[in-house]
C-alpha positions, 0 to 999 in steps of 0.5 A: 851389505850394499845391494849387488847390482849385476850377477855374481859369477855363480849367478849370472855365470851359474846360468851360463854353466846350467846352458853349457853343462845342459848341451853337453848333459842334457837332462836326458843323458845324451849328449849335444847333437852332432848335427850342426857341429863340426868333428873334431878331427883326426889329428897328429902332432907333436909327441908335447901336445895337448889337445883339448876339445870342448863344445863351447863356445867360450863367451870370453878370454877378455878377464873383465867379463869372464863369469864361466867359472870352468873358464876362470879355471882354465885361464887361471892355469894357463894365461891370466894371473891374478893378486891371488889364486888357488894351488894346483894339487891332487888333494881337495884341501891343497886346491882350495888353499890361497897363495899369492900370485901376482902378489907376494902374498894373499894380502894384509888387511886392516884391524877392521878389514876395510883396507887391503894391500898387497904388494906385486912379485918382482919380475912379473911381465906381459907376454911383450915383456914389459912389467905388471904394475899397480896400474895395470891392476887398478885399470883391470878393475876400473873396466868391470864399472863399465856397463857393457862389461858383465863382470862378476860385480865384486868390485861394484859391491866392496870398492868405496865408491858411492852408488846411485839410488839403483845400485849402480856406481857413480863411476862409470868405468874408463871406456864410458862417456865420463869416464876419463874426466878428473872427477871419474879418476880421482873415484877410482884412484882413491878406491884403488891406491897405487902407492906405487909400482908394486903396491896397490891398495883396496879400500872398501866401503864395509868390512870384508875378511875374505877380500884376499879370496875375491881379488881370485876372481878375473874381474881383478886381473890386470888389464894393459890399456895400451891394449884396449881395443874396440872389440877385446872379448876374446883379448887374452893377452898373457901373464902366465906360461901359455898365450895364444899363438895366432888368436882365437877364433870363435866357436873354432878354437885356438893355440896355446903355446908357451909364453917367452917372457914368462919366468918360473922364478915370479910365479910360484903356483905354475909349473908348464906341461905341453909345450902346445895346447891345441884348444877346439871348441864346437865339439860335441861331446860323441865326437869328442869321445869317438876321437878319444877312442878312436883318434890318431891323436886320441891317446894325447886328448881331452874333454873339457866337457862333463860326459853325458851318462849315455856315453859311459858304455862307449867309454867302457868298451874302449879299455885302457885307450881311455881314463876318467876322473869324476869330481863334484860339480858346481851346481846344488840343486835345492827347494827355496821354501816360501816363509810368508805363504800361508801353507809353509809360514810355520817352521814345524810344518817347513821341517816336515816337507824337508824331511819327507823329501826323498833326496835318493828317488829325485837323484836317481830320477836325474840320473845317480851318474852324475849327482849325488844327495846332498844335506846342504847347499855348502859343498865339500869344497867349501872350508864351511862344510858340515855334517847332515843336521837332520836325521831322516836319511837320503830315502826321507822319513814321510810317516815320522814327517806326518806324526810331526804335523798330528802332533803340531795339529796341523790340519792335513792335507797341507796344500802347496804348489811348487815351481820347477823348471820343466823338461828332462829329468825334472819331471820324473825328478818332482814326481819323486819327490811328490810321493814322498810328500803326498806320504806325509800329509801334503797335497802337492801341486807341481807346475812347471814353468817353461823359457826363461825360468829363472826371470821368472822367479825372480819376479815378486808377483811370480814368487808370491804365487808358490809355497816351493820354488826350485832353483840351484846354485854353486859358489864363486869361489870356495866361501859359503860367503858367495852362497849364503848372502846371494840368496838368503839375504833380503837386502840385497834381494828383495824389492817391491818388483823382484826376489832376487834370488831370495826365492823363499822371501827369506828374510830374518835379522838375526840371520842378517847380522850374523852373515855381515859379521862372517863377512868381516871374520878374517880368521878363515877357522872362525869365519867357517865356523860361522858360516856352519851355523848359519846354514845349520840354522837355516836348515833347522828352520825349514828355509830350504831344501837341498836336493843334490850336488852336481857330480861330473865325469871327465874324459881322456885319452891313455898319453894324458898324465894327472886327470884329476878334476877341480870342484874349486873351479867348478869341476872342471879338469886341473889345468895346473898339473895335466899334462902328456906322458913322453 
């Protein structure tokens, strides 16, 4: 595993989904203030139209620096194709199955997984009509080397390009000084191969047996050069059925209209709605319900954004002028637990704490509407999901947890501080926690720790202070391999200055060398299995603690067919089958 110098999108782009989410559902329940934000309008129009609101703001179209994953699916559904991509079905199993996209097929890899190929559909257009080629795919990702494209850093960390000493590529990207020099080509044209037209080839620099799952992910969407501007952020020049008819206006919204140029028969995974998504955003998620509820337009809209639990009642009184759909979300909530602490260096005692923790008080002190107790950070969208390890309930087991501690005479109380992001529910959330663990045998110190949190952690002076740390996490794309390595993974983590995410400064041989044979396991059965034992493992030993996965509620009006919500993508609303009754 070679060091992952920018954040992954369930990094970087989880903290982005924790700020967006928080506007909408904030930790109290309520919903964004209205205030400041304009109203969403009562609007009429065509009987095909699909309105959807959301508070945004969408921090970009541009497929490059895309690292919200509600955005990606959104896009994914809409406008932007990728090499490969998930099916849009109504079962959890269909969503998260691999299809080819822009590619026949999800790709052929090597004997060793250290080269991909796939090869592009015939007929596949930009929205003026000309082809997609395998140049087109090579620049897309060329772009994401560039320093002032926060991308999901997949290809930084897998393309056979040298790095520096700081983990940075000695590629630049095309749009930096350099970057078109003959020495920068000949870098990414040999990292990816366009043998022609159609073929493009991906050669990595270690063995990767779920590249066909990375290729998904909007870093790897073509990109057209000719239409490289000086600010392209919100470029979303279209490959798939819908483009946006005048552009995108920041904080306001645009529309979607469908796209002349694309044909059904390239692209096997999108079957059209509306004929027009008109798509508002700095909504705020009361007004979004009130015009729902109340709108001329209400019947035929939806809400991109999770309703915040105080808005069910209203939601409830509008009967059958409203729907909703609940999905699992993105987000666990967990408890890094310190290995190299004095108080928590022994497993025996790491497996009490977590077995006294009471899951069901600190869900319901964060509000049972809108999470749910979980045993593992894997979630029922990952193929590596499994059943609970242990054997303590949601509730936990404190008196069997101190009857461990006698029996390791453990000298009790044991001592331990633990870091929490303040504000909200969390406060009440730990509280809960606290009781349980005061049960058996602990004395706990909870601090909490204000702005910038996750900074904070993450810096080694910081995380040597705590014996607990919380934190929480959600997957790139259903692979526990974008879940386990990010945060259990000391190469890729820890430093003289930073944890990384490695909050608990985990670090273990054996754990590591499993995770780099997952990672070459092409065989999804066998690299899912593997995956299950490393997380059992980790677990076992008292290295984390899962608390709760994120549980979210969509709304829409009574003309929208097909609700049904994507925890593939985050949670959000399947965009590949919604549609409007006629």
């Amino acid at each position: 595993m070679r060091r992952i110098a920018r954040g992954l999108i369930a990094g970087t782009g989880a903290l982005a989904l924790v700020a967006s989410v928080s506007a909408c559902t904030t930790d109290e329940g309520g919903g964004a203030g209205s205030a400041a934000t304009p109203s969403a309008g009562q609007v009429s129009g065509p009987k095909d139209r699909l309105t959807v609101l959301s508070t945004g703001p969408v921090q970009a179209w541009d497929p490059q620096r895309i690292t919200q994953r509600q955005v990606a699916g959104f896009a994914s559904r809409t406008w932007m194709r990728t090499l490969t991509a998930y099916t849009p079905a109504t079962a959890l199993g269909g969503q998260r199955k691999l299809a080819g996209d822009l590619a026949t097929s999800s790709g052929k890899a090597s004997k060793d997984a250290s080269t991909w190929t796939f090869t592009l559909r015939k007929g596949v257009t930009w929205q003026d009509g000309s082809p997609i080629t395998c140049k087109d795919v090579r620049y897309g990702v060329a772009r994401s080397f560039d320093p002032d494209i926060s991308s999901s850093g997949y290809a930084l960390t897998f393309l056979d390009i040298p790095k520096k000493k700081d983990g940075s590529s000695t590629y630049p990207g095309p749009l930096a000084k350099g970057g078109t020099s003959k020495a920068a080509r000949k870098l990414i044209n040999e990292a990816v191969e366009c043998r022609d037209e159609r073929t493009v080839v991906f050669h990595l620099d270690e063995p990767v047996g779920y590249f066909d799952e990375v290729v998904s992910l909007p870093e790897f969407a073509p990109y057209k050069a000719s239409h490289e501007a000086k600010d392209a952020t919100y470029e979303a020049f279209s490959s798939g059925p819908y483009q946006l008819s005048d552009g995108w206006t920041p904080s306001t919204g645009g529309t979607w209209v469908r796209n002349p140029r694309w044909k059904r028969a390239s692209d096997p995974l999108r079957t059209p709605g509306p004929t027009t998504i008109l798509h508002k955003e700095g909504v705020a998620a009361k007004d979004a319900v009130e015009t729902i509820v109340d709108g001329d337009d209400g019947g035929r809209t939806l809400a991109l954004d999770p309703v915040p639990t105080v808005l069910g009642p209203a939601i409830d009184e509008a009967g059958e002028r409203a729907q909703t759909v609940q999905v699992d979300g993105q987000l666990v909530d967990y408890l890094a637990v310190s290995t190299r602490s004095k108080a928590m260096k022994s497993p025996r005692v790491r497996r009490a704490l977590a077995e006294a923790t009471d899951r069901e008080a600190y869900n319901q002190a964060r509000g049972a509407a809108s999470g749910t107790p979980t045993w593992s950070l894997l979630g029922a969208a990952l193929p590596a999901a499994h059943e609970d390890v242990a054997d303590h309930g949601p509730s936990g087991d404190p008196t069997h947890a101190r009857a461990q501690l006698v029996k390791g005479k453990v000298k009790t109380p044991v001592r331990i501080t633990v870091a929490y992001r303040g504000g909200g529910t969390m406060d009440d959330a730990m509280q809960a926690l606290e009781r349980g663990w005061d049960k058996a045998g602990f004395d706990v110190t909870l601090k909490a720790l204000g702005e910038d949190y996750f900074t904070q952690i993450g810096k080694r002076k910081v995380a040597e202070d705590y014996d607990v740390v919380w934190a929480n996490w959600g997957p790139d794309f259903p692979s526990a391999s974008t879940v386990l390595p990010p945060l259990f993974d000391d190469r890729i983590n820890l430093s003289k200055t930073s944890v990384g995410r490695d909050y608990g400064l985990f670090a273990d041989k054996k754990v590591t060398a499993a995770m780099d044979k997952a990672v070459g396991t092409r065989d999804r059965t066998s690299s899912a299995a593997q995956w299950s034992a490393i997380d059992t493992g980790l677990l076992e030993d008292g290295a984390y603690i899962p608390l709760r996965q994120s549980r979210l509620s969509y709304v829409a009006g009574s003309e929208v067919t097909s609700l049904i919500g994507n925890p593939v993508y985050g949670g959000s609303p399947e965009m590949g089958v919604i549609g409007v009754s006629e």
